[in-house]
C-alpha positions as a Markdown table, in Angstrom:
| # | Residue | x | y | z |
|---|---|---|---|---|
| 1 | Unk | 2.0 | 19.3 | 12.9 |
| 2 | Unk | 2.6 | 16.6 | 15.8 |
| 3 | Unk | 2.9 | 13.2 | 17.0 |
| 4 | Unk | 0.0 | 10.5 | 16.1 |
| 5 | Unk | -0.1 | 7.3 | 18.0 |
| 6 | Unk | -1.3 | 3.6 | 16.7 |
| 7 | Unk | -3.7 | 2.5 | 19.2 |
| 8 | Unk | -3.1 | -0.8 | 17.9 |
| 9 | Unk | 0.5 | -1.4 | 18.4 |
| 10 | Unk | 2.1 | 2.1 | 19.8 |
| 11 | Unk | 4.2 | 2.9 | 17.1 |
| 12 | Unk | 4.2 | 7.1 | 16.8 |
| 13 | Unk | 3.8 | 8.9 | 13.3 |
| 14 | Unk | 4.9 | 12.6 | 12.9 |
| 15 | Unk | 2.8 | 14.2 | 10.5 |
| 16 | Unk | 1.9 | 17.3 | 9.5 |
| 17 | Unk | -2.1 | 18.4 | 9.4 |
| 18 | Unk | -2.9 | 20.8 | 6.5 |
| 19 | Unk | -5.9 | 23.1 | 7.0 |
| 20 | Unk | -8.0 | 21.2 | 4.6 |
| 21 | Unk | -11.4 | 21.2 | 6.7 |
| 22 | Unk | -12.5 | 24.4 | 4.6 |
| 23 | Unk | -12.0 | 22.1 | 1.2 |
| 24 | Unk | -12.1 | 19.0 | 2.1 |
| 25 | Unk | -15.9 | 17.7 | 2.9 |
| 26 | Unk | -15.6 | 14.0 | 2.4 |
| 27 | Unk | -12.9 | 11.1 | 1.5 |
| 28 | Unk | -12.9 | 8.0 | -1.1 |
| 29 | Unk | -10.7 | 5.3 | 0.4 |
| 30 | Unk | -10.0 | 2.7 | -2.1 |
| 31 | Unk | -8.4 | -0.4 | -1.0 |
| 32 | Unk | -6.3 | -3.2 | -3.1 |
| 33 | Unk | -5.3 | -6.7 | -1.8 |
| 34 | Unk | -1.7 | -6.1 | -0.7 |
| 35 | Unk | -0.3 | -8.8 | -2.5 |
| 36 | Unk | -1.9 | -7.6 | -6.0 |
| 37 | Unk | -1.1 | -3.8 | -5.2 |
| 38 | Unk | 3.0 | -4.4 | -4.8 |
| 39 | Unk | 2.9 | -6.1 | -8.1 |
| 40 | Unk | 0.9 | -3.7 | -9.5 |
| 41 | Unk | 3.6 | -1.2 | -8.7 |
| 42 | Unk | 5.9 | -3.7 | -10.1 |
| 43 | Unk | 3.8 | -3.0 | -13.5 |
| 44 | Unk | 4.1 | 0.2 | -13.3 |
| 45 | Unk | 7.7 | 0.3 | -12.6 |
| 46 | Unk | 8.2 | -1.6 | -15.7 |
| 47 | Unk | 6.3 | 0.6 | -17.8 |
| 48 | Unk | 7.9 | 3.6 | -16.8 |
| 49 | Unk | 11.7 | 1.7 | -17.5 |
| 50 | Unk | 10.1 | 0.8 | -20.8 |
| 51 | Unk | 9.1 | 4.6 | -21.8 |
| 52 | Unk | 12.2 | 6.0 | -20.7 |
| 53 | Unk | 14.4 | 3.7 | -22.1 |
| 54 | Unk | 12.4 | 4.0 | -25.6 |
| 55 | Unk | 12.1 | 7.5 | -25.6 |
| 56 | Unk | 11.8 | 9.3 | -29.4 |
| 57 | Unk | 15.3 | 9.8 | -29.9 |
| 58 | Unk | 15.7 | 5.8 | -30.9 |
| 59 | Unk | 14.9 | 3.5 | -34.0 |
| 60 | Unk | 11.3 | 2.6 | -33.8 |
| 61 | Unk | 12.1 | -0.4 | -34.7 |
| 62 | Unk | 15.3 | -0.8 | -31.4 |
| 63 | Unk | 13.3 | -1.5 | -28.4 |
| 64 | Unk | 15.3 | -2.0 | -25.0 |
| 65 | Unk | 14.0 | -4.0 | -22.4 |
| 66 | Unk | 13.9 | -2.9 | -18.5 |
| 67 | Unk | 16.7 | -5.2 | -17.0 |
| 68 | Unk | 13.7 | -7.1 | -15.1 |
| 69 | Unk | 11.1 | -9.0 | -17.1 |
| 70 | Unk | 7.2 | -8.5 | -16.7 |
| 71 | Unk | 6.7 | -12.0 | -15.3 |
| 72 | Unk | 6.9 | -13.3 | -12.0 |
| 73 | Unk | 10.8 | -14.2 | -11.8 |
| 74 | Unk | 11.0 | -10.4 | -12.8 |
| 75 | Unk | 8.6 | -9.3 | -10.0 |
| 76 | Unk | 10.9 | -11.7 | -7.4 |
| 77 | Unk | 14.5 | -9.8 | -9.0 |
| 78 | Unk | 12.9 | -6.5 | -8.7 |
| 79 | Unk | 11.8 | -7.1 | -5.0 |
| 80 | Unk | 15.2 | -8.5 | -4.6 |
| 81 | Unk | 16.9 | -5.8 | -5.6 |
| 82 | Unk | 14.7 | -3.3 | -3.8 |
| 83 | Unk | 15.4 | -5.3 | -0.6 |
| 84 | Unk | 19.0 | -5.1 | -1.0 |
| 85 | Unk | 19.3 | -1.1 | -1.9 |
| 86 | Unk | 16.6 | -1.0 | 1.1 |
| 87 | Unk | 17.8 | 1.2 | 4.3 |
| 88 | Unk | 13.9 | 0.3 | 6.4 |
| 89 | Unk | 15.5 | -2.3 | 8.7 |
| 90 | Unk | 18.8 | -0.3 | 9.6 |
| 91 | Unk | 16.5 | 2.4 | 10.2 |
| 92 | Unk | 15.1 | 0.3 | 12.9 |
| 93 | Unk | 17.9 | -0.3 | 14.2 |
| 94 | Unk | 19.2 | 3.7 | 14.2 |
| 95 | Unk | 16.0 | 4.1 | 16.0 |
| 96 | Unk | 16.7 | 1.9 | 18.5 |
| 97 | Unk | 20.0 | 3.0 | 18.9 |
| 98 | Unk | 19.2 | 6.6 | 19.5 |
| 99 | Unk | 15.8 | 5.2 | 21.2 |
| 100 | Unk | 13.4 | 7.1 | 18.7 |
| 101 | Unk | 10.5 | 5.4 | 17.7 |
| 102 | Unk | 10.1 | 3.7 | 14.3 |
| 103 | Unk | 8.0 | 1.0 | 14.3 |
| 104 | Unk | 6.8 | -0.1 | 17.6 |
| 105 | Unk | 6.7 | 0.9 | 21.4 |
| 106 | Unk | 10.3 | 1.6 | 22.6 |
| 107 | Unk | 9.9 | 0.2 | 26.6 |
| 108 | Unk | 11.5 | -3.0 | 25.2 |
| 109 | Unk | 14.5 | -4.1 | 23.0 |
| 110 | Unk | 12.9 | -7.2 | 21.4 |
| 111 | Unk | 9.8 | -5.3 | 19.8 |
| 112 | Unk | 12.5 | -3.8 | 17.5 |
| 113 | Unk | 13.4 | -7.2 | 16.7 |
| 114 | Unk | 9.5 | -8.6 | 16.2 |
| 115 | Unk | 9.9 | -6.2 | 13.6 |
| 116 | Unk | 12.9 | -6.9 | 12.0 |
| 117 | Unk | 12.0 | -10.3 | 12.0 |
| 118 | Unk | 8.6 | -9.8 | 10.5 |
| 119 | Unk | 10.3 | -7.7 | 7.8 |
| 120 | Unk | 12.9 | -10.1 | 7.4 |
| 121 | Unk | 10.9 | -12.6 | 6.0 |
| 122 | Unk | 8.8 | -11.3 | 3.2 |
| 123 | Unk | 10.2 | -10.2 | -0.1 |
| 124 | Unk | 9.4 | -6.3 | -1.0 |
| 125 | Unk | 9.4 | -5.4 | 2.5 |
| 126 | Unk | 9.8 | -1.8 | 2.0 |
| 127 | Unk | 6.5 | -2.0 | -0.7 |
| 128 | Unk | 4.7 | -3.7 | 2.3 |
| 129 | Unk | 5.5 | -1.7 | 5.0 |
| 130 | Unk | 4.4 | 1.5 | 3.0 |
| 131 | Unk | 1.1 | 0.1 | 1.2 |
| 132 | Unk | -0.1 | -0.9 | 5.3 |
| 133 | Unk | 2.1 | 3.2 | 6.6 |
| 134 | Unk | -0.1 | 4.5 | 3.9 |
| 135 | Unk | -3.6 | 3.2 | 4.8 |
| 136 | Unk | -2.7 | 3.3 | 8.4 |
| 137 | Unk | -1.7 | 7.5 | 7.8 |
| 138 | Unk | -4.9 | 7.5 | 5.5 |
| 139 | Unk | -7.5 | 6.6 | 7.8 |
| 140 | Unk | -6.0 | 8.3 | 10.6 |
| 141 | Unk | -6.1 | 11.5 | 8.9 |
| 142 | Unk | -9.8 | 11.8 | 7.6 |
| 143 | Unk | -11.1 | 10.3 | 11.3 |
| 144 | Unk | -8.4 | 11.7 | 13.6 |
| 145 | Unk | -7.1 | 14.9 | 12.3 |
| 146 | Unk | -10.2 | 16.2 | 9.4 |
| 147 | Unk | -13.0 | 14.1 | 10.9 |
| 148 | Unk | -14.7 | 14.0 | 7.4 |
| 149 | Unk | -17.2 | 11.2 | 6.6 |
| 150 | Unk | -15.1 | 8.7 | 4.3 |
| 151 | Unk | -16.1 | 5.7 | 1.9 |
| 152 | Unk | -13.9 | 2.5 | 2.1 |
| 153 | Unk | -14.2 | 1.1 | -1.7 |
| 154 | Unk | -12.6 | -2.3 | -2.3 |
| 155 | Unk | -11.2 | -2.7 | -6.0 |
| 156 | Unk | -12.8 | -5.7 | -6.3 |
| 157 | Unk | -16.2 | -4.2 | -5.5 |
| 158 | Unk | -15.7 | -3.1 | -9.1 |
| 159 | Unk | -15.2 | -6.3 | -10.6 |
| 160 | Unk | -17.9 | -8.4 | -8.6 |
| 161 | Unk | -20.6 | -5.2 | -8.8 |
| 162 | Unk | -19.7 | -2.8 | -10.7 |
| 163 | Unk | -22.9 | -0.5 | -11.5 |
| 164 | Unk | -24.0 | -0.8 | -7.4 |
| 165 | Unk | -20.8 | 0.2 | -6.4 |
| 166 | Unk | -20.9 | 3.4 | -8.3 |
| 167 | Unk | -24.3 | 4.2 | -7.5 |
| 168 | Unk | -23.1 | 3.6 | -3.8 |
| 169 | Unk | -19.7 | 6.0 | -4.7 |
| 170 | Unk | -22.5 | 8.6 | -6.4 |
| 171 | Unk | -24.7 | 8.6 | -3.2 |
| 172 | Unk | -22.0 | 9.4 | -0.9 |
| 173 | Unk | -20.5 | 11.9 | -2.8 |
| 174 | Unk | -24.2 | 13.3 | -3.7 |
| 175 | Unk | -23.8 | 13.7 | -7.4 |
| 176 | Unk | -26.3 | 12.8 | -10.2 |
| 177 | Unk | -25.2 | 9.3 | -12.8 |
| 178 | Unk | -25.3 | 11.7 | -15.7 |
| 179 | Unk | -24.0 | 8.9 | -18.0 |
| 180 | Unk | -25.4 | 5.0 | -16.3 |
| 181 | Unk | -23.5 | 3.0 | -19.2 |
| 182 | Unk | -20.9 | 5.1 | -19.6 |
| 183 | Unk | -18.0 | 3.2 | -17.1 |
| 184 | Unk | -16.3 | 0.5 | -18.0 |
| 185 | Unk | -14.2 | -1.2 | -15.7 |
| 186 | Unk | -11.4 | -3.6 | -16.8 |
| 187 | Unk | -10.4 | -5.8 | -13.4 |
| 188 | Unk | -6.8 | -6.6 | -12.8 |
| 189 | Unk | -5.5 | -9.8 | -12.3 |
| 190 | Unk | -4.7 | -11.4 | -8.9 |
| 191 | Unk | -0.9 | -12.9 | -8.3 |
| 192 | Unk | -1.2 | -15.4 | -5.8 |
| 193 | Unk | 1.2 | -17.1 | -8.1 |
| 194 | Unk | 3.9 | -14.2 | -7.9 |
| 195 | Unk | 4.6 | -15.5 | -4.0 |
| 196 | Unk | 5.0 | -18.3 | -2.3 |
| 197 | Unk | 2.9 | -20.2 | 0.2 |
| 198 | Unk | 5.6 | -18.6 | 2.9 |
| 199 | Unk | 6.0 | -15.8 | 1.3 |
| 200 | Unk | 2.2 | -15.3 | 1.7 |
| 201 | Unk | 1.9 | -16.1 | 5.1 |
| 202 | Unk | 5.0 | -13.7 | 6.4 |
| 203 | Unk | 3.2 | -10.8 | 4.1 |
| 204 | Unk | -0.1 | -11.8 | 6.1 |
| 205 | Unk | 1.6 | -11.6 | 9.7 |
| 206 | Unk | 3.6 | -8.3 | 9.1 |
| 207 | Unk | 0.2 | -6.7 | 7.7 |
| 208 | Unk | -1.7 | -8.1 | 10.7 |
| 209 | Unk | 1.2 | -6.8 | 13.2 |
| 210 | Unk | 1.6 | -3.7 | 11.5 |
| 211 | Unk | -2.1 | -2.6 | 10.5 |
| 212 | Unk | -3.7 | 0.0 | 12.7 |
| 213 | Unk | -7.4 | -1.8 | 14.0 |
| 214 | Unk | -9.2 | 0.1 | 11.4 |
| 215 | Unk | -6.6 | -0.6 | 8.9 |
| 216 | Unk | -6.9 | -4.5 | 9.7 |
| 217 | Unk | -10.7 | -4.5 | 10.3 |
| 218 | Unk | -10.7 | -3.3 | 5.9 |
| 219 | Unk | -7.7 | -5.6 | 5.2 |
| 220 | Unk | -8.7 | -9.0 | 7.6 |
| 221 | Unk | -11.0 | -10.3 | 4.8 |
| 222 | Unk | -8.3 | -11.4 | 2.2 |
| 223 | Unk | -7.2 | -14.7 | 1.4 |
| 224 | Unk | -3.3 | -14.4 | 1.4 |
């Protein structure tokens, strides 16, 4: 257990390090655009609304709709509501009141605001922050903490090659292709559509801000 620091941007992450070296020989770290990954947790937010609010119990023939459709309006209610119920950016401010740090380097008042004004502008900021917290956390623990040889794998390395990306996956993790024809990979869609041009841009410059170097270096390559 400690205190990690981002060399990119100081911001300090208390974690705790599990004795995993004895199990743990190698990582798989697969990475999604950021703007298709939020809506895909949109997707499966509505599909877990739609199997509990269909459970068994009902007419087969009632079905009840999540109160947000599976379209883009519903993806921009659902991020609105999550931004309203959202605590992140009071939490920066708590921070900075009791001068903890959150999300940047304490020394000076107006990184808190960079951040809030980042935030600010993109819809789903808590989704955001957490999909670049997560990667950031990720790659700090298999280099920093396990120092465990790791494979980055793009989803759309899938959909562009999908048998040489296996084979690539198979190699690393030094296992025989048992089956060669036996995967078949189904692509998601991408939802450039779901956000506007500004939208896009203020999701770009919070990822760029926010991302750890080796975070950004895997991230720096999508079209937003």
């Amino acid at each position: 257990t400690g205190n990690h620091r981002n060399g990119k941007h100081g911001a300090t992450y208390n974690t705790t390090a599990y004795k995993a070296t004895e199990n743990v020989a190698k990582a798989v770290h697969l990475v999604r655009h950021p703007l298709d990954n939020i809506v895909s947790r949109f997707h499966l937010w509505y599909k877990t609304q739609l199997r509990q609010l269909n459970n068994k119990e009902q007419s087969p023939s009632t079905i009840v709709l999540p109160r947000h459709a599976n379209n883009s309006m519903g993806f921009k209610n659902w991020c609105t509501e999550k931004d309203r119920s959202s605590s992140l950016i009071g939490q920066i401010v708590s921070a900075r009141e009791d001068n903890k740090p959150l999300l940047g380097p304490r020394s000076r008042e107006d990184d808190d605001q960079k951040w809030i004004d980042l935030l600010s502008d993109i819809p789903c900021r808590q989704e955001f922050f957490q999909y670049v917290q997560w990667h950031n956390l990720a790659f700090s623990m298999t280099e920093e903490l396990l120092r465990i040889p790791t494979i980055v794998i793009h989803y759309n390395d899938y959909r562009d090659s999908l048998k040489e990306t296996i084979q690539k996956l198979l190699d690393f993790l030094e296992l025989p292709n048992v089956q060669p024809d036996a995967v078949i990979f189904k692509a998601g869609k991408e939802y450039f559509d779901y956000y506007s041009e500004s939208d896009r841009q203020a999701i770009k410059s919070f990822v760029m801000a926010y991302s750890t170097n080796e975070t950004w270096q895997h991230l720096k390559g999508y079209d937003f």
